[in-house]
KOLTOR-330818 format. One record per residue: residue number from 1; residue in one letter; x, z, y of N, C-alpha, C, O, CB in turn. Coordinates in Angstrom, 2 decimals, decimal comma. Glycine has a CB too. Example, Ala and Ser with C-alpha at 12.3 -4.5 7.8 and 13.67 -1.06 7.14 Angstrom:
# KOLTOR-330818
pos code nX nZ nY caX caZ caY cX cZ cY oX oZ oY cbX cbZ cbY
1 a 13,19 7,80 -5,69 12,30 7,80 -4,50 13,20 7,80 -3,30 14,24 8,46 -3,32 11,31 9,05 -4,47 .
2 s 12,85 7,08 -2,25 13,67 7,14 -1,06 12,90 7,87 0,03 13,41 8,04 1,14 14,08 5,72 -0,60 .
# end
This chain:
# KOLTOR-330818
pos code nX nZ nY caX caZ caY cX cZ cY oX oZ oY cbX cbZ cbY
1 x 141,49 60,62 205,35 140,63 61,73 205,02 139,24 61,20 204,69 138,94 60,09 205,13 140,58 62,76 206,17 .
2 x 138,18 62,03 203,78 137,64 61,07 203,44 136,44 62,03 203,93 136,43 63,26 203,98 137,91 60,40 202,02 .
3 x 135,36 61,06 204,30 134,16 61,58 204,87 133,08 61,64 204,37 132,63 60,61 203,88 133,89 61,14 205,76 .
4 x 132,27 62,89 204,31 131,46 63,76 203,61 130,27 63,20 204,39 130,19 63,32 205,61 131,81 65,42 203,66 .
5 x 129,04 62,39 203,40 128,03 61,97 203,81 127,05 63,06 204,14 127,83 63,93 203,73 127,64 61,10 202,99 .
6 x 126,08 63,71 204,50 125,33 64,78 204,53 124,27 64,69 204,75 123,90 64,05 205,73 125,61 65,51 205,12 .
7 x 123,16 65,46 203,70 121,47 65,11 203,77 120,91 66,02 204,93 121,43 67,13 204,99 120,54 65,55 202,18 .
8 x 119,78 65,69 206,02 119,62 67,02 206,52 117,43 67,02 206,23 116,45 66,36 205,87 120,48 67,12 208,66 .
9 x 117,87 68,16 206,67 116,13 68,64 206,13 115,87 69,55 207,13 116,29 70,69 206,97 115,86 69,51 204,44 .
10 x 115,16 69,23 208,31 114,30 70,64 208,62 113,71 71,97 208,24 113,05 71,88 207,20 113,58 70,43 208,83 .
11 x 113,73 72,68 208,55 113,22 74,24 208,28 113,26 75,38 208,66 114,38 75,86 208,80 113,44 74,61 207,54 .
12 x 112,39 75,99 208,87 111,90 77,30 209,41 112,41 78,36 208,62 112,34 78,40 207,39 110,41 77,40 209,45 .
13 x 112,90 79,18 209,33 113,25 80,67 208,84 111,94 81,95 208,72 111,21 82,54 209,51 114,41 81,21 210,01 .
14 x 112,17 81,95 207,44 110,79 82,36 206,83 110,73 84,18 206,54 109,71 84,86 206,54 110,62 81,41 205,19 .
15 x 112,11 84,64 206,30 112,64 85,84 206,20 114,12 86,33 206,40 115,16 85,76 206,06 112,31 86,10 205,16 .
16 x 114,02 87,06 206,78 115,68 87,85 206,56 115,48 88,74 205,71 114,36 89,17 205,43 116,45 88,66 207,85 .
17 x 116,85 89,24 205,05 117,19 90,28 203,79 118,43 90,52 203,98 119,20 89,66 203,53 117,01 89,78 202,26 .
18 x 118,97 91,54 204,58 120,43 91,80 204,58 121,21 90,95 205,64 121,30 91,03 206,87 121,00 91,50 203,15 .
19 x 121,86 89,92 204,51 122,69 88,94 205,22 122,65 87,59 205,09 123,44 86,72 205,44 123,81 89,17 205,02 .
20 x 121,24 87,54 204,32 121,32 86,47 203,96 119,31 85,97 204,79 118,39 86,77 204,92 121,83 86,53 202,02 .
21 x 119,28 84,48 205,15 118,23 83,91 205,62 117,37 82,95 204,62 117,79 81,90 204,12 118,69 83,27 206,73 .
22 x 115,95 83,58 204,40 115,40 82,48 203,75 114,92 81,00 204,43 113,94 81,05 205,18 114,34 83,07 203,18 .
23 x 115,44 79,95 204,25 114,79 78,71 204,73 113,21 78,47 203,87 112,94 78,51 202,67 115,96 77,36 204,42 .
24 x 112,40 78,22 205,06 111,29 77,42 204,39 112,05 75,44 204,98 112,44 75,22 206,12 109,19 78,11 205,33 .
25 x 112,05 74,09 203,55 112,03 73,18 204,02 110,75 72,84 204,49 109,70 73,20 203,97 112,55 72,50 203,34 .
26 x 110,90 72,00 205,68 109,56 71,18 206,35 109,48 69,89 205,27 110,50 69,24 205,04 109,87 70,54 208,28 .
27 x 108,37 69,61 204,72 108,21 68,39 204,11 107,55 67,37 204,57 106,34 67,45 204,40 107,78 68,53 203,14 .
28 x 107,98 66,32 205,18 107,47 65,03 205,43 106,87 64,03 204,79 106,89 64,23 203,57 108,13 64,56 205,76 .
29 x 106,35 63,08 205,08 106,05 61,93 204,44 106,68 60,81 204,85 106,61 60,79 206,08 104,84 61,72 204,47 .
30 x 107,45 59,55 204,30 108,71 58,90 204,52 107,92 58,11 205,69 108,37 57,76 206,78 109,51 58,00 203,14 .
31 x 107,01 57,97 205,32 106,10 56,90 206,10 104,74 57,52 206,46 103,68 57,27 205,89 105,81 55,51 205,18 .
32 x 104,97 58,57 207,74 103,27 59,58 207,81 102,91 58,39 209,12 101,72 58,56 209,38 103,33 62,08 208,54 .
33 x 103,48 57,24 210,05 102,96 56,41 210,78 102,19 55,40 210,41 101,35 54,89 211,16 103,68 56,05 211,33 .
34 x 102,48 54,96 208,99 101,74 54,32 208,32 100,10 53,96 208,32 99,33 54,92 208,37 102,07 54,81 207,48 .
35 x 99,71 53,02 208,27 98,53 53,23 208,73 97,69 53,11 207,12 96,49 52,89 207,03 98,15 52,09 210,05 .
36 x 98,19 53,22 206,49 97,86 53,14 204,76 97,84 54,38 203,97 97,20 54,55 202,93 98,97 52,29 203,96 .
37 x 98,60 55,25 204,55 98,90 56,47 204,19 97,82 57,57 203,36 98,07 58,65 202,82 99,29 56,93 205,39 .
38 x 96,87 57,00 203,46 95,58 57,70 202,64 95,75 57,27 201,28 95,42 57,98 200,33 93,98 57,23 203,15 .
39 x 96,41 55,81 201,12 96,33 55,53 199,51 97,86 55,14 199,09 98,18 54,62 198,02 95,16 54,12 199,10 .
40 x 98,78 55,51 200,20 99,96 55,48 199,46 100,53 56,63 198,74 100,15 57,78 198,99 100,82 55,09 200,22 .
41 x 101,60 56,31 197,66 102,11 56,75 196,84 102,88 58,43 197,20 102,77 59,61 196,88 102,88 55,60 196,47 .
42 x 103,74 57,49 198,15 104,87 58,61 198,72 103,85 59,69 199,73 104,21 60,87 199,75 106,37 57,65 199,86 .
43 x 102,75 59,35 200,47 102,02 60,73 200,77 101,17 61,28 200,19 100,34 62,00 200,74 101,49 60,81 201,70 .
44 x 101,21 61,01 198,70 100,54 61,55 198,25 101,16 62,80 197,26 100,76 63,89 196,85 99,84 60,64 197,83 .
45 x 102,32 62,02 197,16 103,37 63,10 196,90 103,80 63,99 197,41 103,94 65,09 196,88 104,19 62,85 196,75 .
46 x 104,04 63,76 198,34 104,81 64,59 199,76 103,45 65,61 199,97 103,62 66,65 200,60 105,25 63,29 201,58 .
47 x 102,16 65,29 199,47 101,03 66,44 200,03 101,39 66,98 198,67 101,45 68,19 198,88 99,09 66,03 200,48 .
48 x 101,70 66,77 197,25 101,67 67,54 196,29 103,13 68,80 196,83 103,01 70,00 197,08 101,82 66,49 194,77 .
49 x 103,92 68,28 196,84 104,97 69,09 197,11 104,99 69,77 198,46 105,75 70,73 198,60 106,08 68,37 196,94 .
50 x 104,58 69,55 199,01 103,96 70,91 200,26 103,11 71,86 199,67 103,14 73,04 200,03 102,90 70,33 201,61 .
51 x 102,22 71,35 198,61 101,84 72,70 197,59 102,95 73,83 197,55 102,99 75,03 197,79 101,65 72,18 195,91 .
52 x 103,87 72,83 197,13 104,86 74,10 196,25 105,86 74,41 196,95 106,94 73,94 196,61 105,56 73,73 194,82 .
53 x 105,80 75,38 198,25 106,77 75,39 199,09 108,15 76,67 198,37 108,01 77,82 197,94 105,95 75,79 200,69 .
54 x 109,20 75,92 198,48 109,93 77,00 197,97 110,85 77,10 199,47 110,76 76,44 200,51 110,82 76,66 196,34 .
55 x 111,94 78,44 199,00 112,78 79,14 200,10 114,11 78,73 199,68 114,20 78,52 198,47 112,64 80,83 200,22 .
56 x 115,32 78,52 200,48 116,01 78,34 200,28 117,31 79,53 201,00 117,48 79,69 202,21 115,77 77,14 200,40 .
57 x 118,04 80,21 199,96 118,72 81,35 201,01 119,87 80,75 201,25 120,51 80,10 200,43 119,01 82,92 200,48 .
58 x 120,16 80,98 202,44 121,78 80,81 203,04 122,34 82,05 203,65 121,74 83,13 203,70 121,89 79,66 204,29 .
59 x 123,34 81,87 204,04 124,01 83,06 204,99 123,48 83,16 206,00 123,28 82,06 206,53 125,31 83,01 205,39 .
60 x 123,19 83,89 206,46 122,87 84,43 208,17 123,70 84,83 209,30 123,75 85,77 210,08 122,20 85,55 208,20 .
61 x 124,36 83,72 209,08 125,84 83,91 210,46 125,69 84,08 211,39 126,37 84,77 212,15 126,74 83,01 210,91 .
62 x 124,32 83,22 211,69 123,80 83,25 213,35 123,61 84,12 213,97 123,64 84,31 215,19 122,78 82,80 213,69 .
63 x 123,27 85,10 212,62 121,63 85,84 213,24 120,70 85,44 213,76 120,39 85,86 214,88 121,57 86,64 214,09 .
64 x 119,79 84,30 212,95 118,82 83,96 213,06 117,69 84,92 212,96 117,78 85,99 212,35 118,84 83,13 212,42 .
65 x 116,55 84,47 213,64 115,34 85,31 213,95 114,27 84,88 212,93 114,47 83,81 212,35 114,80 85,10 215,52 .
66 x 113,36 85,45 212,69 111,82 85,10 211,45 111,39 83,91 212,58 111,47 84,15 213,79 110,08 86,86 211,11 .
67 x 110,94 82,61 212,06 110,54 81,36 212,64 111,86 80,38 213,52 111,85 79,19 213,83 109,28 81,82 213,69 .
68 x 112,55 81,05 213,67 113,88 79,82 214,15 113,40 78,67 213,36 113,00 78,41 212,22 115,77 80,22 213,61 .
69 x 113,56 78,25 214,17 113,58 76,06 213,15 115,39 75,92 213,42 116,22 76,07 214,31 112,18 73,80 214,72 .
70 x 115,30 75,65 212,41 116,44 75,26 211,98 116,80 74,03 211,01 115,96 73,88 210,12 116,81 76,26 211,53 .
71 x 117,92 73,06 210,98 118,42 71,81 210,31 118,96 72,44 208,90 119,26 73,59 209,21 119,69 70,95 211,27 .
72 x 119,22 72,29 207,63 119,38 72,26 206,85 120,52 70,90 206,33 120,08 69,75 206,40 118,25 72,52 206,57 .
73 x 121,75 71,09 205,90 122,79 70,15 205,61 123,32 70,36 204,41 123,91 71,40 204,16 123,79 70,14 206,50 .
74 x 123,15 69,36 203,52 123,69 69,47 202,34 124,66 67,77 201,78 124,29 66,60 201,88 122,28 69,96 201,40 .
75 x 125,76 68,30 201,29 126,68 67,11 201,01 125,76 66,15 199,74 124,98 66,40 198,82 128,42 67,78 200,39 .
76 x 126,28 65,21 200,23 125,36 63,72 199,12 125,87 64,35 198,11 125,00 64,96 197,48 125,85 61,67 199,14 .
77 x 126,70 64,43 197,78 127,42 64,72 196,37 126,84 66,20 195,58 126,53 66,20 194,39 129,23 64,90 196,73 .
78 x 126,78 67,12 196,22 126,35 68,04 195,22 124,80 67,47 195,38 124,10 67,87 194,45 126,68 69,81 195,54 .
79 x 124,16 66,72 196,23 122,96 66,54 195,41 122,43 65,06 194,58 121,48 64,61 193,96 121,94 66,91 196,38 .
80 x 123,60 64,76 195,00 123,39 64,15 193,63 123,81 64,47 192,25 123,69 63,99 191,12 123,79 63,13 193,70 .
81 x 124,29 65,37 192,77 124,94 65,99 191,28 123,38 66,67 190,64 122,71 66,24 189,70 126,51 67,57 191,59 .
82 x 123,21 67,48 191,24 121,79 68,20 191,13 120,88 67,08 190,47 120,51 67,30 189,31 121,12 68,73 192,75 .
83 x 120,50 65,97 191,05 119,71 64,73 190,36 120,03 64,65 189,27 119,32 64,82 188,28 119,84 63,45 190,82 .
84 x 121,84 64,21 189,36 121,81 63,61 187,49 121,44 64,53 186,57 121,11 64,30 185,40 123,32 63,15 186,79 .
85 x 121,54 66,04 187,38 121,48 67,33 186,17 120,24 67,54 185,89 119,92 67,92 184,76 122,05 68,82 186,55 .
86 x 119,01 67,26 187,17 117,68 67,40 186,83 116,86 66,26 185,86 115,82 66,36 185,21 117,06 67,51 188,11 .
87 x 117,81 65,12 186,06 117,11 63,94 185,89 117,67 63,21 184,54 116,90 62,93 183,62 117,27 63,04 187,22 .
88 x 118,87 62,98 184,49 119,59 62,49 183,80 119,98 63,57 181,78 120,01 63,11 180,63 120,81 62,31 185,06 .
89 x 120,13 64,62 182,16 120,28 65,43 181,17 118,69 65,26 180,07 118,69 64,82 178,92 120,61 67,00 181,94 .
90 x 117,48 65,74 180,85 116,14 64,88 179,83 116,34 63,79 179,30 116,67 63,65 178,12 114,88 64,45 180,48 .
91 x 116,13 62,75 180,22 116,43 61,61 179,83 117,74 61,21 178,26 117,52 60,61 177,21 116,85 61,15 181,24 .
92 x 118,77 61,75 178,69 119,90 61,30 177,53 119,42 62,21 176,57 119,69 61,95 175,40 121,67 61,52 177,86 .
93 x 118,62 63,45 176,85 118,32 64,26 175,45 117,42 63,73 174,54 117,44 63,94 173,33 117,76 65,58 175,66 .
94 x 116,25 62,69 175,44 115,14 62,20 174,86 115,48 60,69 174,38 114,61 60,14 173,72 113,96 62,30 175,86 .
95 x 116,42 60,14 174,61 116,67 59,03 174,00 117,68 58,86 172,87 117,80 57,94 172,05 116,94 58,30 174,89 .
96 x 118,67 60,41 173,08 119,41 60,74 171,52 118,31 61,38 170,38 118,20 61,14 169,17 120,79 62,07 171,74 .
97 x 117,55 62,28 171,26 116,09 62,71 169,97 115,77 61,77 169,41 115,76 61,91 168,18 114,60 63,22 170,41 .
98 x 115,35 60,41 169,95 114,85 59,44 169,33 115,45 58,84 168,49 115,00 58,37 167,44 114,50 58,75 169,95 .
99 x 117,09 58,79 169,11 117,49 57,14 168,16 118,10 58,44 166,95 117,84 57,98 165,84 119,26 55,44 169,16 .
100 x 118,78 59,80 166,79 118,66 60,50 165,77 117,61 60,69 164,82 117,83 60,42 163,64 118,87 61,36 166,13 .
101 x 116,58 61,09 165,16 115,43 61,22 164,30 114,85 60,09 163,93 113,97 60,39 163,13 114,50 61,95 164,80 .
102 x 114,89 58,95 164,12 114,51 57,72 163,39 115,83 57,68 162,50 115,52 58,17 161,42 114,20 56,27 164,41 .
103 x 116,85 57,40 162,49 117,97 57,17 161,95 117,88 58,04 160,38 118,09 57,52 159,29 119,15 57,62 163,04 .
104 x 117,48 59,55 160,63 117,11 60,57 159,45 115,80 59,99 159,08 115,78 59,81 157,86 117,00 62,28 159,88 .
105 x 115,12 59,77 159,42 113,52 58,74 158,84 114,20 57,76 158,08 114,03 57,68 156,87 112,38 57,74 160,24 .
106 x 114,93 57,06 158,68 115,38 55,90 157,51 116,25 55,88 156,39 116,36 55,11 155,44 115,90 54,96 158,02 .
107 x 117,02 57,24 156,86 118,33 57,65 155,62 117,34 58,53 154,78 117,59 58,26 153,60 120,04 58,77 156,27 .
108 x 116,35 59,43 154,85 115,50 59,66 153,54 114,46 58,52 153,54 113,41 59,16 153,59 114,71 61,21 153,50 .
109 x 114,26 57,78 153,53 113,18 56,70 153,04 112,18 57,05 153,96 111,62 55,96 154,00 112,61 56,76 151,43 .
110 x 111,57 57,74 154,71 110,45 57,73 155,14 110,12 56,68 155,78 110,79 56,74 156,80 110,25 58,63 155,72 .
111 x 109,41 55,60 155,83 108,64 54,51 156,77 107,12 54,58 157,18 106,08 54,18 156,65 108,73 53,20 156,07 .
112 x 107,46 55,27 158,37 106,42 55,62 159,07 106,18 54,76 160,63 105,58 55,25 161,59 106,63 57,15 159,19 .
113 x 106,74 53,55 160,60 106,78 53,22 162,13 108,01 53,97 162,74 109,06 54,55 162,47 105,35 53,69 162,91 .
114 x 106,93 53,48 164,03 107,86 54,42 165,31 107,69 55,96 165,48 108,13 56,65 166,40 107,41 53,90 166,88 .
115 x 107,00 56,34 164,45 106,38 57,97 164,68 107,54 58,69 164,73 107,49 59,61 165,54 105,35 58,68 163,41 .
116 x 108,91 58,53 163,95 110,09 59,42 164,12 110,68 59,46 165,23 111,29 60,51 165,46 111,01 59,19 163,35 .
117 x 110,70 58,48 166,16 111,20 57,88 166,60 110,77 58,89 168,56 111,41 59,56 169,37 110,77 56,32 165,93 .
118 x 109,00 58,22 168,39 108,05 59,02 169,21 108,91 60,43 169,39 109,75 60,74 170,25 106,47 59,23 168,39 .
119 x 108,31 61,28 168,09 108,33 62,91 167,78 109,64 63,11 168,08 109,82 64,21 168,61 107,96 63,49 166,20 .
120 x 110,83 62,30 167,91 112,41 62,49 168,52 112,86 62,37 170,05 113,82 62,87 170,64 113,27 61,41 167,89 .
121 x 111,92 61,62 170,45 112,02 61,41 172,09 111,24 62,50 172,87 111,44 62,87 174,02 111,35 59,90 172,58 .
122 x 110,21 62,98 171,87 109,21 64,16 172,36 110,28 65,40 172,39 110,58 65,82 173,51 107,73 64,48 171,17 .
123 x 110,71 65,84 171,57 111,78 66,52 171,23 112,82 67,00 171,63 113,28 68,14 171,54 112,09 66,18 170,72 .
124 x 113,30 65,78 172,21 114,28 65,22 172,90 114,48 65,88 174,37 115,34 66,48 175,01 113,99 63,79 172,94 .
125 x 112,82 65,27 174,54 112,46 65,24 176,29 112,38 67,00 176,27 113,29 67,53 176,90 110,51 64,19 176,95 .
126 x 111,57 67,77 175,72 111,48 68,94 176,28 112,49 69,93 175,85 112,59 71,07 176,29 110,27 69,38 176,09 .
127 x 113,48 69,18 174,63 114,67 70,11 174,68 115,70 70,12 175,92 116,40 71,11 176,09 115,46 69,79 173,48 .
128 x 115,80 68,99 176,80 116,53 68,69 177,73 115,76 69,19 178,56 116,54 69,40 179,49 116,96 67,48 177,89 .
129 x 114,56 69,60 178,96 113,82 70,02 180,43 114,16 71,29 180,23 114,60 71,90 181,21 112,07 69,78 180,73 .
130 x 114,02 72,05 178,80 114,37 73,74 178,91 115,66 73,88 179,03 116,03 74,85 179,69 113,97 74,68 177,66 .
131 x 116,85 72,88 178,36 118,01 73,71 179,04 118,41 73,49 180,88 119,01 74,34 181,54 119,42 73,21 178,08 .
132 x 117,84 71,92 181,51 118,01 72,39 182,19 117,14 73,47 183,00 117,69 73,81 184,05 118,36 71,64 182,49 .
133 x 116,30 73,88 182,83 115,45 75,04 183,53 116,27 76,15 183,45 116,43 76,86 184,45 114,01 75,39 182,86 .
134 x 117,11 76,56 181,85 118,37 77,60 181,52 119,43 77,58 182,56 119,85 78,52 183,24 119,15 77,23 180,12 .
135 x 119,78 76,25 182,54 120,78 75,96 183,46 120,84 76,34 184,85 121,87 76,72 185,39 120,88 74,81 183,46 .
136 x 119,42 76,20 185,59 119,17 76,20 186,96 118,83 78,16 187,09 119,26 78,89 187,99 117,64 74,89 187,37 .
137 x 118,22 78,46 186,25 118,22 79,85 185,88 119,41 80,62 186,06 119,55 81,44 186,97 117,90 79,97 184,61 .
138 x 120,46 80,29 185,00 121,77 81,37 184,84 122,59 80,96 185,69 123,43 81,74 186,15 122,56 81,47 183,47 .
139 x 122,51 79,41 186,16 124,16 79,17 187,21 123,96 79,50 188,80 122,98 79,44 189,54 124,79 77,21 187,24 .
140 x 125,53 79,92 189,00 125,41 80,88 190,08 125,47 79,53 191,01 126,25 78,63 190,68 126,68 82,27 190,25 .
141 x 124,64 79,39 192,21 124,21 78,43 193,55 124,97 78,60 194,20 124,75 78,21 195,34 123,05 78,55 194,35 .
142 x 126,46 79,31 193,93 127,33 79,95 195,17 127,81 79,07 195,89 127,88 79,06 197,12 128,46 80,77 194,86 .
143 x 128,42 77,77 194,64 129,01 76,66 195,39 127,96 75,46 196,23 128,34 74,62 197,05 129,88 75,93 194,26 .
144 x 126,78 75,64 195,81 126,07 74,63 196,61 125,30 75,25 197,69 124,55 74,64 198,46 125,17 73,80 195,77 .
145 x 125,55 76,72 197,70 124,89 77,14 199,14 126,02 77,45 200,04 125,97 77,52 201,27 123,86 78,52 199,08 .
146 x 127,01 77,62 199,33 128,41 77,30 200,24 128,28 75,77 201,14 128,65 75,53 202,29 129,92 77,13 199,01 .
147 x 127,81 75,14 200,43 128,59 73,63 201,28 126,86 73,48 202,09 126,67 72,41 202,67 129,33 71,62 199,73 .
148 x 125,79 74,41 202,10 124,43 74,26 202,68 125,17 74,52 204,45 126,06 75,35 204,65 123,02 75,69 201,92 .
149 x 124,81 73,99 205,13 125,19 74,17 206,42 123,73 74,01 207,29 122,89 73,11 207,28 126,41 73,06 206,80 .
150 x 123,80 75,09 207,92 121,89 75,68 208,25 122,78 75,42 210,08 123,95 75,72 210,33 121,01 78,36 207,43 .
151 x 121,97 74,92 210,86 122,08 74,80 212,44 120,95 74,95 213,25 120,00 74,34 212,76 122,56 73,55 212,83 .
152 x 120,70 75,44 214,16 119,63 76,02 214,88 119,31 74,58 216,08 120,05 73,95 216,83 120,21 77,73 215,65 .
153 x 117,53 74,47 215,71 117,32 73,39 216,65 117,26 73,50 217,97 117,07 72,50 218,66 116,34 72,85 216,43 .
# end
């Protein structure tokens, strides 16, 4: 049988609605013991994204209460799936924009440099960020808040 690696994340229960519980995640810094931490990278990040706190809904089996702390569990696999879809889909859009639109630069004569090339990867890049934004928009989360497994600390 094969065994299901699992990410976990802290978080506070921020609301109830029905039947379902909003998670707030707790965001850390990988390294907040650090004694560098004023000019490193990763907390400086980790303070940008505590800006932007989002909710995460799950089921409310427990009957959890407003402020429960609670663990948050999600399988490696759907998030990495989530990565290649956030990450990977730009990327291959902005490097087919490119090597297409140079390719049409050179089959009509135009010699302009790398400018087709640029404007194809530009192209590229924000045609792949809006579909996936479409993507994350219209598809239903059923299956990845299914496999979310929320536990009370």
């Amino acid at each position: 049988m094969k065994r299901t690696s699992l990410i976990e994340q802290p978080g506070i229960i921020e609301r109830i609605e029905g039947h379902d519980a909003w998670v707030v995640p707790q965001t850390t810094s990988g390294c907040g013991q650090c004694v560098s931490k004023s000019s490193c990278g990763t907390s400086v990040i980790a303070g940008f994204l505590a800006r932007r706190r989002r909710s995460i809904r799950v089921a409310n089996t427990a009957h959890w209460a407003v402020g429960d702390p609670v663990t948050l569990q999600i399988s490696e696999q759907a998030f990495m799936k989530g990565v290649g879809i956030g990450y990977g889909v730009p990327l291959i859009a902005m490097l087919t924009g490119s090597f297409v639109l140079q390719q049409v630069a050179q089959w009509i004569g135009y010699s302009m440099g790398d400018g087709p090339a640029m404007a194809g990867a530009l192209a590229g890049l924000v045609g792949g960020l809006l579909w996936v934004r479409h993507h994350a928009s219209t598809t239903d989360v059923t299956a990845v808040v299914a496999q979310t497994v929320v536990r009370l600390n």
